[in-house]
C-alpha positions in Angstrom: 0.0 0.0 0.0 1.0 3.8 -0.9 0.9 6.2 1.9 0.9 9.6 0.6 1.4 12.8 2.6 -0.7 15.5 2.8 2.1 17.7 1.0 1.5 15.6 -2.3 -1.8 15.3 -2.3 -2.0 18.9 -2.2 1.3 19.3 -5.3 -0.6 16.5 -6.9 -3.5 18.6 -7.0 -1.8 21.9 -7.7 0.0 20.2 -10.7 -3.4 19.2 -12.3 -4.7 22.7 -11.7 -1.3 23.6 -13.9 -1.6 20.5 -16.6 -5.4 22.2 -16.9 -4.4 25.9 -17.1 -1.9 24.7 -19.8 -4.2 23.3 -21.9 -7.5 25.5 -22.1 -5.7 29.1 -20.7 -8.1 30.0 -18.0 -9.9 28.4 -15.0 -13.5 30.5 -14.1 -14.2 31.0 -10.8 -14.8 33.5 -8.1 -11.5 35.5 -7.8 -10.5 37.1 -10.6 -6.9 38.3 -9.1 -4.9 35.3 -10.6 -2.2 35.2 -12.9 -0.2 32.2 -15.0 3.0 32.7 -14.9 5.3 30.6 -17.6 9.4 31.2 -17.3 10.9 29.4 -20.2 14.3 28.2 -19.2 17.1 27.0 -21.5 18.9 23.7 -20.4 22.5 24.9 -22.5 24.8 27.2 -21.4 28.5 29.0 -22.9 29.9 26.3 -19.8 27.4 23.0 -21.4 24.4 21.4 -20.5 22.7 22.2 -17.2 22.3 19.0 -15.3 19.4 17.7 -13.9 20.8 18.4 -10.8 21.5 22.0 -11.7 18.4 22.2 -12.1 16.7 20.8 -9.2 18.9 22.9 -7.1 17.7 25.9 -8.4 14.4 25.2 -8.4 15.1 23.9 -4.5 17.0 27.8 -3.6 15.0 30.1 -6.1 11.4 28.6 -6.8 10.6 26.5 -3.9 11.2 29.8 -2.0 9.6 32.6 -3.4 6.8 30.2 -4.0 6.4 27.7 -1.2 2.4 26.5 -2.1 4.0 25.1 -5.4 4.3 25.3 -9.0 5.0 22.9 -12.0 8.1 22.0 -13.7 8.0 20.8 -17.2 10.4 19.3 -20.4 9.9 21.0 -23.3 12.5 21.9 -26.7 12.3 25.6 -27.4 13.8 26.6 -30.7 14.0 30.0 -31.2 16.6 32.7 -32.8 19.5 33.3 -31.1 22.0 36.2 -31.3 23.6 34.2 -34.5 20.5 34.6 -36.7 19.8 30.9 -36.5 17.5 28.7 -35.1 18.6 27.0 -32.2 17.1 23.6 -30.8 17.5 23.4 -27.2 16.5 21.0 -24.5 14.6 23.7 -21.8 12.3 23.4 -18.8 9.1 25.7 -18.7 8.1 26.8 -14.9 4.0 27.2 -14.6 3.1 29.4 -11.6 -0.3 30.2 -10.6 0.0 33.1 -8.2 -1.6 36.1 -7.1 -1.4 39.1 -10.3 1.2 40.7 -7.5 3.8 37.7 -7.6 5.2 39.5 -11.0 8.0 40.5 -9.4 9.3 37.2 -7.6 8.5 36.1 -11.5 10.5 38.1 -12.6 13.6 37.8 -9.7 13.4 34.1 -10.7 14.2 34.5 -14.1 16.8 36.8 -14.2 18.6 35.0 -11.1 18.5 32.4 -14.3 19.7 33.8 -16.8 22.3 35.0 -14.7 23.1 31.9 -13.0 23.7 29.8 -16.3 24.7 32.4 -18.3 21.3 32.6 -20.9 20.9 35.2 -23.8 17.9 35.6 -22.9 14.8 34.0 -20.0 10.9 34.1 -21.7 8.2 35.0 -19.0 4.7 34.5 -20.2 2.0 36.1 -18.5 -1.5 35.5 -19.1 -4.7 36.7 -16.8 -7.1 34.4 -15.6 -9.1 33.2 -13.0 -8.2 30.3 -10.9 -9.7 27.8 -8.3 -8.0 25.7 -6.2 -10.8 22.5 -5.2 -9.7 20.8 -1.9 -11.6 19.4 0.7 -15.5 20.7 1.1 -15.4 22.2 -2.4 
């Protein structure tokens, strides 16, 4: 038998609240004061690939700390044009935060400590209004 922790049932949750927002944009409900956050994070830097464990450890100091209820962490590819005039192909993790419309600027602390960190041209922060509802126990 499984015994799961109150903590994951409520990251489980929170992570289908994400996989949700990701696919259809918005959640209605009651408070309209939400925002979706996306920071698109390249996995190569001018010193290699970030590690996994790069990565995990600044999710651990930077994101698990400015936003201790939780927030998803996903694979992706990003291609985009880079400072060559080429497009690049590059293994990247996307960060989906549902916060409060006045969490902007942890956002944003996030993803330049980032870019800074592992030496990016450049961090993407999406930013899309919504509504959001978090269904727990009674609800």
């Amino acid at each position: 038998m499984f015994s799961f922790s109150n903590r994951f049932t409520k990251l489980s949750l929170f992570f289908l609240l994400a996989v949700f927002l990701t696919f259809t944009g918005c959640v209605h409900c009651t408070d309209a004061g939400w925002r979706e956050y996306k920071i698109f994070c390249g996995m190569s830097s001018k010193n290699g690939e970030i590690t996994e464990a790069d990565w995990r450890r600044f999710c651990d100091e930077h994101v698990t700390t400015a936003f201790p209820d939780g927030y998803t962490s996903m694979e992706a590819i990003g291609h985009w044009k880079g400072s060559g005039n080429m497009t690049e192909r590059e293994n990247s993790r996307v960060l989906l935060i549902v916060a409060p419309a006045d969490a902007k600027d942890k956002v944003m602390t996030i993803a330049k400590k980032y870019r800074e960190m592992f030496e990016q041209e450049a961090v993407l922060v999406l930013t899309s209004t919504g509504e959001a509802i978090f269904v727990g126990d009674g609800q």
